[in-house]
mmCIF entry with sequence, helices, sheets and N, C-alpha, C, O atoms, coordinates in Angstrom:
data_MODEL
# 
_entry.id   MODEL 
# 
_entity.id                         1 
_entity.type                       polymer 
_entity.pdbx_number_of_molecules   1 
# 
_entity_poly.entity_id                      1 
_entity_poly.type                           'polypeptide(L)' 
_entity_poly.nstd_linkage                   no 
_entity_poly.nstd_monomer                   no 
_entity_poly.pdbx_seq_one_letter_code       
;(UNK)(UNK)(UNK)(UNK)(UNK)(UNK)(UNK)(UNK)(UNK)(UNK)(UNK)(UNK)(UNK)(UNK)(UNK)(UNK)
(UNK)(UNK)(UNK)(UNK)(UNK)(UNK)(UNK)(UNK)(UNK)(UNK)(UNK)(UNK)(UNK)(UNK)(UNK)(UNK)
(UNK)(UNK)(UNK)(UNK)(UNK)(UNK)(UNK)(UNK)
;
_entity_poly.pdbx_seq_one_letter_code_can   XXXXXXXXXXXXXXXXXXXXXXXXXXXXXXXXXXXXXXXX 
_entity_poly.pdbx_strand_id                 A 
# 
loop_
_entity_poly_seq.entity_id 
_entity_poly_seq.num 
_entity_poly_seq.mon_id 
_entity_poly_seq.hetero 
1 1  UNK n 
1 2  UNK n 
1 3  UNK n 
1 4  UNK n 
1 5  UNK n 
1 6  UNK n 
1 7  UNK n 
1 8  UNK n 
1 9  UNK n 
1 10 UNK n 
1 11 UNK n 
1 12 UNK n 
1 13 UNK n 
1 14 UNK n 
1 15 UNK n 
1 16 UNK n 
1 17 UNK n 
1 18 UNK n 
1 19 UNK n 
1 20 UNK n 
1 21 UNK n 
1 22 UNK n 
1 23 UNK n 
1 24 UNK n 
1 25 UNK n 
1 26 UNK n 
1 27 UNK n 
1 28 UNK n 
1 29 UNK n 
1 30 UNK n 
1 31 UNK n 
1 32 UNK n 
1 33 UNK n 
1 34 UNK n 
1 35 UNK n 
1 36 UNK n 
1 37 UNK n 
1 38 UNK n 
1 39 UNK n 
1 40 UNK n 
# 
_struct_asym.id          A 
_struct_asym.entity_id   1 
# 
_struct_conf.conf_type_id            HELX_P 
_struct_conf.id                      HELX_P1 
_struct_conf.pdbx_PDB_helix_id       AA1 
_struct_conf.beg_label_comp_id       UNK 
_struct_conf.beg_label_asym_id       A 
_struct_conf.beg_label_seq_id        21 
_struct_conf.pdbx_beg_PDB_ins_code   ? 
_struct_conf.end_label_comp_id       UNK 
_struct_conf.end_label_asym_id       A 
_struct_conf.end_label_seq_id        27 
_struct_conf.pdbx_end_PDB_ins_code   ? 
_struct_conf.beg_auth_comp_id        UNK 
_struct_conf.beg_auth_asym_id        A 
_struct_conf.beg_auth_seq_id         21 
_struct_conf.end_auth_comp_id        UNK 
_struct_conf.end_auth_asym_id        A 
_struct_conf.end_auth_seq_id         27 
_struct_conf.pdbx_PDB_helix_class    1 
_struct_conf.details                 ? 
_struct_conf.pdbx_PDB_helix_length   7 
# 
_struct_conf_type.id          HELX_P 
_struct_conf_type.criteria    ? 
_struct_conf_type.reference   ? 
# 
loop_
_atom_site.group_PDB 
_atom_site.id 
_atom_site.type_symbol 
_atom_site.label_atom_id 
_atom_site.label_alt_id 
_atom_site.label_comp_id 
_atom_site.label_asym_id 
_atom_site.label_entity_id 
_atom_site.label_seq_id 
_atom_site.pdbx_PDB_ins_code 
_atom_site.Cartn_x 
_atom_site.Cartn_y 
_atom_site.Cartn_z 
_atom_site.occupancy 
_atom_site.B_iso_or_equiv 
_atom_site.pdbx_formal_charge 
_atom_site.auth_seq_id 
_atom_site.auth_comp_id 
_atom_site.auth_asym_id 
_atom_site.auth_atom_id 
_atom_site.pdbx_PDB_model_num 
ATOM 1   N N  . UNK A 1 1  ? 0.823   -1.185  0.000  1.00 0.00 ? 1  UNK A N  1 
ATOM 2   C CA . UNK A 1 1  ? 0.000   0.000   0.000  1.00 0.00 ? 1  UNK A CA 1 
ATOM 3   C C  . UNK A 1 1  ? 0.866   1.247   0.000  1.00 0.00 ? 1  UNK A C  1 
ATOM 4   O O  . UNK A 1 1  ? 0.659   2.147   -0.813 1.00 0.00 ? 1  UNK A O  1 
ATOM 5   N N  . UNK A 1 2  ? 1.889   1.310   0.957  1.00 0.00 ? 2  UNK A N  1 
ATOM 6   C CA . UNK A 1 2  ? 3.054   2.260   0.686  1.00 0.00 ? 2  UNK A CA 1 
ATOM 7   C C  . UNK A 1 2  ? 3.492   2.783   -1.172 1.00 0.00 ? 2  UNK A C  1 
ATOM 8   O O  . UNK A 1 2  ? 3.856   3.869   -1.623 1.00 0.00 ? 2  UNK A O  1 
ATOM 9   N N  . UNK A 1 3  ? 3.293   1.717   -1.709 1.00 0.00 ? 3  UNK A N  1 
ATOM 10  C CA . UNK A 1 3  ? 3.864   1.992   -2.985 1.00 0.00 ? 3  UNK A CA 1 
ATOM 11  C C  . UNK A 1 3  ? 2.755   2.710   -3.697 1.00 0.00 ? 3  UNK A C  1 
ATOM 12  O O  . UNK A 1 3  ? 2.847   3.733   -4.375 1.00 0.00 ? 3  UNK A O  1 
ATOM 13  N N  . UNK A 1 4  ? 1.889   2.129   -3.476 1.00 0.00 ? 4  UNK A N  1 
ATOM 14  C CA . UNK A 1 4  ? 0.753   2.743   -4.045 1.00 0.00 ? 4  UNK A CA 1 
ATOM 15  C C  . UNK A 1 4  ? 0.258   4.421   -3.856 1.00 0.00 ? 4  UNK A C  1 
ATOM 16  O O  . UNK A 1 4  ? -0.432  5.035   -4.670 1.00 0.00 ? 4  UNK A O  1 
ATOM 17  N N  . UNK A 1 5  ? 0.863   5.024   -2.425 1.00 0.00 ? 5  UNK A N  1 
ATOM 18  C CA . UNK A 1 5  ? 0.631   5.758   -1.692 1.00 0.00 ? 5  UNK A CA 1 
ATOM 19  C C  . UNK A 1 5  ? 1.843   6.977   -2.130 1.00 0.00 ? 5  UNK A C  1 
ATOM 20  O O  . UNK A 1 5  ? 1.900   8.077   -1.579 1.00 0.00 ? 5  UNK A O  1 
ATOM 21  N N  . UNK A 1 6  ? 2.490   6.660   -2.891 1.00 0.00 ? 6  UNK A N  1 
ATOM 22  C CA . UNK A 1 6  ? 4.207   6.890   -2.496 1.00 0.00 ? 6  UNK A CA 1 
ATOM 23  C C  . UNK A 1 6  ? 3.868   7.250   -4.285 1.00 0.00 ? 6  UNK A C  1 
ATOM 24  O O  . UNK A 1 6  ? 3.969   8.434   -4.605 1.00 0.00 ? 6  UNK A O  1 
ATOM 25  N N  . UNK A 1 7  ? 3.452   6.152   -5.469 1.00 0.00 ? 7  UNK A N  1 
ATOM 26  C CA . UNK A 1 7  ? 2.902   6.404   -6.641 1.00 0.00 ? 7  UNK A CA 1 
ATOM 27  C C  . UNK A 1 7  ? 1.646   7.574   -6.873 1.00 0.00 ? 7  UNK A C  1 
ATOM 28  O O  . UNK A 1 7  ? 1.369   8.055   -7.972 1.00 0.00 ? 7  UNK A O  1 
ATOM 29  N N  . UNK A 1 8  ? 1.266   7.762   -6.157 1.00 0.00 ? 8  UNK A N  1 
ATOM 30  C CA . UNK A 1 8  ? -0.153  8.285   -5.806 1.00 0.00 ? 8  UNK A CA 1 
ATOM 31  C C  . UNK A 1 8  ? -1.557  7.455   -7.012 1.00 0.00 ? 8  UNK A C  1 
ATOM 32  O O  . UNK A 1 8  ? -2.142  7.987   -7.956 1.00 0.00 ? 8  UNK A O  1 
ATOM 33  N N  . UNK A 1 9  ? -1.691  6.119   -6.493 1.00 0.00 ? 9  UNK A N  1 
ATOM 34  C CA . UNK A 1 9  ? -2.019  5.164   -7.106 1.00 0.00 ? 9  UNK A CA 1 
ATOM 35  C C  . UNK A 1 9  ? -3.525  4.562   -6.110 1.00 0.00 ? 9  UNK A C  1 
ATOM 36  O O  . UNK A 1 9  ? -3.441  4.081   -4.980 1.00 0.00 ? 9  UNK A O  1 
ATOM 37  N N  . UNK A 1 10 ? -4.655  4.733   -6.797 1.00 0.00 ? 10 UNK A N  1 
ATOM 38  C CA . UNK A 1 10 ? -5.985  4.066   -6.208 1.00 0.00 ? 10 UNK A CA 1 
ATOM 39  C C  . UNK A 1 10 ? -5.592  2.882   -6.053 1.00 0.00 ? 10 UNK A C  1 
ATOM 40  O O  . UNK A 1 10 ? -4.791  2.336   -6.812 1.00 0.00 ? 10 UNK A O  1 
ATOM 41  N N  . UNK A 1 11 ? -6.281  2.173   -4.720 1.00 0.00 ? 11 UNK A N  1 
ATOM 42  C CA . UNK A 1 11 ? -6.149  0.656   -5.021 1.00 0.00 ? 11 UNK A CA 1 
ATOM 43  C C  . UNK A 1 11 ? -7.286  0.660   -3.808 1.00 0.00 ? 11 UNK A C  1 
ATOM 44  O O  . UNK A 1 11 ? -7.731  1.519   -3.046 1.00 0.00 ? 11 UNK A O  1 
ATOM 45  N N  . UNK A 1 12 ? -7.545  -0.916  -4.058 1.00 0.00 ? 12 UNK A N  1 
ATOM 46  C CA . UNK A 1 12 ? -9.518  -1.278  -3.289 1.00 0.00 ? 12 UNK A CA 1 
ATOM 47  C C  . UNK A 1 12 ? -8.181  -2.830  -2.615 1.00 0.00 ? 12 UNK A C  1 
ATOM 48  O O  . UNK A 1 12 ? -7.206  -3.363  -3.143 1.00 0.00 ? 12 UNK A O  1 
ATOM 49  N N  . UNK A 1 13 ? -8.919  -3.024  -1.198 1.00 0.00 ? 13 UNK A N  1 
ATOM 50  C CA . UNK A 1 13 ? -8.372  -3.916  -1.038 1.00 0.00 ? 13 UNK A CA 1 
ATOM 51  C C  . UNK A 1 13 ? -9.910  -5.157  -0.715 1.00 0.00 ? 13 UNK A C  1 
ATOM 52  O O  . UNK A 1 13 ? -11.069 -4.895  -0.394 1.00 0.00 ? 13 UNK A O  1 
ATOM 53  N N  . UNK A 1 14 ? -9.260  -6.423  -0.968 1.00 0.00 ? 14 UNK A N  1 
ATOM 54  C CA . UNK A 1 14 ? -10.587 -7.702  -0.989 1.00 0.00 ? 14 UNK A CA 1 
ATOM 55  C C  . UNK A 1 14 ? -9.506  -8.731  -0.286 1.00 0.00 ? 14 UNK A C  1 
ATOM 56  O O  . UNK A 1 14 ? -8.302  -8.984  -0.310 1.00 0.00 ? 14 UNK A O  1 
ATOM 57  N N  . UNK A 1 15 ? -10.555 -9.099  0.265  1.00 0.00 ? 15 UNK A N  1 
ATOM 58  C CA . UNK A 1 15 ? -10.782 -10.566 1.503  1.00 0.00 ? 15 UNK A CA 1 
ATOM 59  C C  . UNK A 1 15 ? -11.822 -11.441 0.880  1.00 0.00 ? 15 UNK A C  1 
ATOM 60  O O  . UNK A 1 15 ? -12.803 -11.191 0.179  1.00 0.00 ? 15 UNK A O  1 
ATOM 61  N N  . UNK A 1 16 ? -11.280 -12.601 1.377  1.00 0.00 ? 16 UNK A N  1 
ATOM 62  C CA . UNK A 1 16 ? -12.664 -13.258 1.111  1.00 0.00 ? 16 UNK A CA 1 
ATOM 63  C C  . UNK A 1 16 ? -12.941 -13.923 2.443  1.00 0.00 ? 16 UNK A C  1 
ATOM 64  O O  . UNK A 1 16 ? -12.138 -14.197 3.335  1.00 0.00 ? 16 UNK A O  1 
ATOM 65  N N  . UNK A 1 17 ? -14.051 -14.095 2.396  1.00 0.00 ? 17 UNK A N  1 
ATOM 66  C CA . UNK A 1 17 ? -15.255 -13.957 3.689  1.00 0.00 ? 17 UNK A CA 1 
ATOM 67  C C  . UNK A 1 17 ? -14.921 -15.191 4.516  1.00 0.00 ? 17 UNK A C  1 
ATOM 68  O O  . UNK A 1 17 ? -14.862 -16.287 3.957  1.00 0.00 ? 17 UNK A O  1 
ATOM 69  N N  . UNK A 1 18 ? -14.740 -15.087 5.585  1.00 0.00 ? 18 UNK A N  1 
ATOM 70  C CA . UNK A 1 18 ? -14.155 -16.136 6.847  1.00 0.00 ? 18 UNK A CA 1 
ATOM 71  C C  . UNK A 1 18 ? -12.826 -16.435 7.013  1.00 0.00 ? 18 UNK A C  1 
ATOM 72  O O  . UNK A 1 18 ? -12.365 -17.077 7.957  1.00 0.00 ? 18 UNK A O  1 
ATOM 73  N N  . UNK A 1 19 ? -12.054 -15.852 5.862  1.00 0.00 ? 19 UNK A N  1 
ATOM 74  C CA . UNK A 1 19 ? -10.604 -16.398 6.076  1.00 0.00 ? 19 UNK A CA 1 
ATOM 75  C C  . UNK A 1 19 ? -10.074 -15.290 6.833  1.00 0.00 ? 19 UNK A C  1 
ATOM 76  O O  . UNK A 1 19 ? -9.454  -15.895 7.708  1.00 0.00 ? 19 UNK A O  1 
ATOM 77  N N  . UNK A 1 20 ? -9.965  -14.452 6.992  1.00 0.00 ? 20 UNK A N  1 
ATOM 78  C CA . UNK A 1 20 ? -9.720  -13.625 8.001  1.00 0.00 ? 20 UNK A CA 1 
ATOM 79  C C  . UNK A 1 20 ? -10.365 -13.412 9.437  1.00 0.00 ? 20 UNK A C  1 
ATOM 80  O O  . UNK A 1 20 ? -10.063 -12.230 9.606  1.00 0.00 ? 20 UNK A O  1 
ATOM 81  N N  . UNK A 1 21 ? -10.909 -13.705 10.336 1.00 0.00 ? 21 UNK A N  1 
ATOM 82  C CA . UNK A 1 21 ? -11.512 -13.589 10.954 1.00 0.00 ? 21 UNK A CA 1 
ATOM 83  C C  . UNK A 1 21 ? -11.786 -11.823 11.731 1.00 0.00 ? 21 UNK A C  1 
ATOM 84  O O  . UNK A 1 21 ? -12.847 -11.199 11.692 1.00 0.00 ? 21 UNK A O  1 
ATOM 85  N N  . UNK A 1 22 ? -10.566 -11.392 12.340 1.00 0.00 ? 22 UNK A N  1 
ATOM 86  C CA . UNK A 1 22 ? -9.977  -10.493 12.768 1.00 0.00 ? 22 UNK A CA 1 
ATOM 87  C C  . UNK A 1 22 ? -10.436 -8.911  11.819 1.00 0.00 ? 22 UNK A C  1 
ATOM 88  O O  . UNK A 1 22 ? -11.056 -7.945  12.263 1.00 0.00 ? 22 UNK A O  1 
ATOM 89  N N  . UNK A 1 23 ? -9.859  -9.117  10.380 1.00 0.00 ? 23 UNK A N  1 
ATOM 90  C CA . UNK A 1 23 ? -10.233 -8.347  8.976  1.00 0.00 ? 23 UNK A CA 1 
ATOM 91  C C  . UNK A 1 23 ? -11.559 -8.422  8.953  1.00 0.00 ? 23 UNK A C  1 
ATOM 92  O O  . UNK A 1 23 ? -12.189 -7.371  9.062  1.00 0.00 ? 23 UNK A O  1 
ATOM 93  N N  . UNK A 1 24 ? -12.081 -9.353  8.845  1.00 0.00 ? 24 UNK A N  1 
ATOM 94  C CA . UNK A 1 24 ? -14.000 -8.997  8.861  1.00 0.00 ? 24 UNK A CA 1 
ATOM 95  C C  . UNK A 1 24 ? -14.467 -7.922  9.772  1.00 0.00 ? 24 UNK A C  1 
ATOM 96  O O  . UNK A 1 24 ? -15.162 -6.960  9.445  1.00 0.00 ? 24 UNK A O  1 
ATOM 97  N N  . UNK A 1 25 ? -13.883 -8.270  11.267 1.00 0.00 ? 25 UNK A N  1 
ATOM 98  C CA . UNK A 1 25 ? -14.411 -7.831  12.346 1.00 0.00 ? 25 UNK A CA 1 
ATOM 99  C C  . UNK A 1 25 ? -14.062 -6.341  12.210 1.00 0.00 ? 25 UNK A C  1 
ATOM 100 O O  . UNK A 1 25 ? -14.888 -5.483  12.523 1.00 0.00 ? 25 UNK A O  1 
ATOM 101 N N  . UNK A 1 26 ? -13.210 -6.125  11.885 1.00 0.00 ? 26 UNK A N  1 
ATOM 102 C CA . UNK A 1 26 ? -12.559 -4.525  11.711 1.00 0.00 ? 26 UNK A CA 1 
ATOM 103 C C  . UNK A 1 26 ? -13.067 -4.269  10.552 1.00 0.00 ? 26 UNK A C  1 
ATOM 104 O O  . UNK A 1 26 ? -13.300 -3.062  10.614 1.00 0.00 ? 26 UNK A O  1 
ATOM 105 N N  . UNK A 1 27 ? -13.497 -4.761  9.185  1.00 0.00 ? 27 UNK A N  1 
ATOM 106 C CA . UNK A 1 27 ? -14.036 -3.949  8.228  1.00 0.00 ? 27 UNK A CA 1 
ATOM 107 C C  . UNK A 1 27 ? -16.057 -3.451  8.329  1.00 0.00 ? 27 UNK A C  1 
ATOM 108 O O  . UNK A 1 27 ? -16.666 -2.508  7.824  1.00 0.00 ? 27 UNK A O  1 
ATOM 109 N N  . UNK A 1 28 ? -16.458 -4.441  9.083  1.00 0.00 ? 28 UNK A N  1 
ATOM 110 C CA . UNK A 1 28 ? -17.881 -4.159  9.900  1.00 0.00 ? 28 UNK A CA 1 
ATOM 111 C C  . UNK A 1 28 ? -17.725 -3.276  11.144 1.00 0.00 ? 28 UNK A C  1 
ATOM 112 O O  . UNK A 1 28 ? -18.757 -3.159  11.805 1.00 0.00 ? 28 UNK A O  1 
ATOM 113 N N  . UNK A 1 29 ? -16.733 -2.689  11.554 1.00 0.00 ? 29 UNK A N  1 
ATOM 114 C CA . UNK A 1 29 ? -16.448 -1.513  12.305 1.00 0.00 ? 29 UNK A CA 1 
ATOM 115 C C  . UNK A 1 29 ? -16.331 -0.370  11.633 1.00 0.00 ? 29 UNK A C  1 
ATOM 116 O O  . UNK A 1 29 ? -16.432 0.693   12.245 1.00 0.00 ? 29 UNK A O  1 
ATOM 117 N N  . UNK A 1 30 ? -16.169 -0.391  10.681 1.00 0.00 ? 30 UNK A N  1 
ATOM 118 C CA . UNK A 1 30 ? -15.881 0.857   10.119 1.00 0.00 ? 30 UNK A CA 1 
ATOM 119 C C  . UNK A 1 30 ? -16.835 1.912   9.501  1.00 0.00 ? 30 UNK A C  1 
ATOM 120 O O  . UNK A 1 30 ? -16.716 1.735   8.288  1.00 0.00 ? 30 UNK A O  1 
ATOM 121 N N  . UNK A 1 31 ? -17.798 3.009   9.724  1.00 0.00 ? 31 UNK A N  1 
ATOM 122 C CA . UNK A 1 31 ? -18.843 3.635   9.363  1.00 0.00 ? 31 UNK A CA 1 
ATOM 123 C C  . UNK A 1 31 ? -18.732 3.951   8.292  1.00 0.00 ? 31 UNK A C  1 
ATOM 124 O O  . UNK A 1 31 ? -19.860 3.932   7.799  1.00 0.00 ? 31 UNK A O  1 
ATOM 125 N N  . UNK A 1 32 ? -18.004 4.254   7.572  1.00 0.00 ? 32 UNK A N  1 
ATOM 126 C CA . UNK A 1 32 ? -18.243 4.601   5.992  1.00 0.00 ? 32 UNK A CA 1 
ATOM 127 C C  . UNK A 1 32 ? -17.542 3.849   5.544  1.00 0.00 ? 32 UNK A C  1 
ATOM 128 O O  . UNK A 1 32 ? -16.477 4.128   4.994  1.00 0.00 ? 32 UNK A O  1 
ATOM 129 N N  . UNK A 1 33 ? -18.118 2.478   5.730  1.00 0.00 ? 33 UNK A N  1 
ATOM 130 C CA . UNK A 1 33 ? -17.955 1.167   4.243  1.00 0.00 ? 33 UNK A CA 1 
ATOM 131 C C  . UNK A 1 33 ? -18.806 1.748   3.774  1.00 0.00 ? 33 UNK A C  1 
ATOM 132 O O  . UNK A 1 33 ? -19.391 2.764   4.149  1.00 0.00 ? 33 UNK A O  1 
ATOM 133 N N  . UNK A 1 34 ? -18.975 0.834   2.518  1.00 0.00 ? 34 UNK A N  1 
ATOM 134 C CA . UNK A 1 34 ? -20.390 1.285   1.514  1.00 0.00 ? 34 UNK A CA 1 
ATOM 135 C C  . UNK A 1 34 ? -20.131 2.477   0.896  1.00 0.00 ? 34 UNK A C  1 
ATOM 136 O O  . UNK A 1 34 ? -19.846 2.313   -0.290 1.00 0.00 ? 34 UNK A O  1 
ATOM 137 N N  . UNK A 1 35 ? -20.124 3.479   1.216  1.00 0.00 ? 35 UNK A N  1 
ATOM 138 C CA . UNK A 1 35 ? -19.675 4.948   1.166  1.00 0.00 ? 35 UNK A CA 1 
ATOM 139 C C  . UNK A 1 35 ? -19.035 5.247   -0.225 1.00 0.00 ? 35 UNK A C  1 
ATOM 140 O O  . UNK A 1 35 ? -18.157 4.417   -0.458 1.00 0.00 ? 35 UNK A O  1 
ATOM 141 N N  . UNK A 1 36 ? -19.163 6.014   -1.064 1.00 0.00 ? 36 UNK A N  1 
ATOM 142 C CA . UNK A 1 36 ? -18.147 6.254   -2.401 1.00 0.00 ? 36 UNK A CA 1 
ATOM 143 C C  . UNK A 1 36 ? -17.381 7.541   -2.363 1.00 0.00 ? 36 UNK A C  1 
ATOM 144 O O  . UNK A 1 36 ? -18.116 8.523   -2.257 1.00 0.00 ? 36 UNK A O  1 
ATOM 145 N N  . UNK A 1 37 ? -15.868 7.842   -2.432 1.00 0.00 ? 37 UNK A N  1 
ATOM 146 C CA . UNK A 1 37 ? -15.061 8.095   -2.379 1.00 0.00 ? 37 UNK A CA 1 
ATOM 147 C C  . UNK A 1 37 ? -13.683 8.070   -2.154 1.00 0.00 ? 37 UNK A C  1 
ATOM 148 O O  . UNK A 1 37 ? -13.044 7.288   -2.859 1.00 0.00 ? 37 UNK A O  1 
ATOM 149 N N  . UNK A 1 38 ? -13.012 8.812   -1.252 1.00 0.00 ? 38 UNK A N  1 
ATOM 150 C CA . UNK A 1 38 ? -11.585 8.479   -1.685 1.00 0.00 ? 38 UNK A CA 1 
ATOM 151 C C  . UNK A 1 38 ? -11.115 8.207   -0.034 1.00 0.00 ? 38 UNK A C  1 
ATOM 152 O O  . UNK A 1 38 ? -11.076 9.129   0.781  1.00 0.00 ? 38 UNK A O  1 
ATOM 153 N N  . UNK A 1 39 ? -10.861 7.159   0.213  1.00 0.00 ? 39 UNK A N  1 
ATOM 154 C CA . UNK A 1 39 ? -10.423 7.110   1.820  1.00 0.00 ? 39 UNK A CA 1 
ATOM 155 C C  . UNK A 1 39 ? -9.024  7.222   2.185  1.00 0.00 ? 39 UNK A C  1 
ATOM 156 O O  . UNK A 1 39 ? -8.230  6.703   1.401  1.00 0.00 ? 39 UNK A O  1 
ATOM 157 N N  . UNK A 1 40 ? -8.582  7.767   3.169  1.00 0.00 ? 40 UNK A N  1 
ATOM 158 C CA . UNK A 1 40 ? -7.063  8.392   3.815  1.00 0.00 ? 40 UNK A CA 1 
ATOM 159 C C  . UNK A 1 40 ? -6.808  7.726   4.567  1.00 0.00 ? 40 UNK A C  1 
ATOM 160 O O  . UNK A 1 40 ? -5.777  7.895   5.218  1.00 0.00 ? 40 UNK A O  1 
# 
């Protein structure tokens, strides 16, 4: 993500569902999932 950040380069990051356990739990914490724009 650094590189990407460092490029000044969009990137979406994906999980797939149960293999993370921990990553689920923290991305259903977060209030503007869903949301369209540019996140910092």
């Amino acid at each position: 993500m650094e590189n990407c950040k460092d490029y000044g380069w969009d990137y979406l990051l994906r999980f797939k569902d149960g293999s993370i356990l921990s990553i689920a739990e923290e991305y259903e914490a977060i209030p503007e999932k869903g949301k369209i724009g540019k996140a910092e």
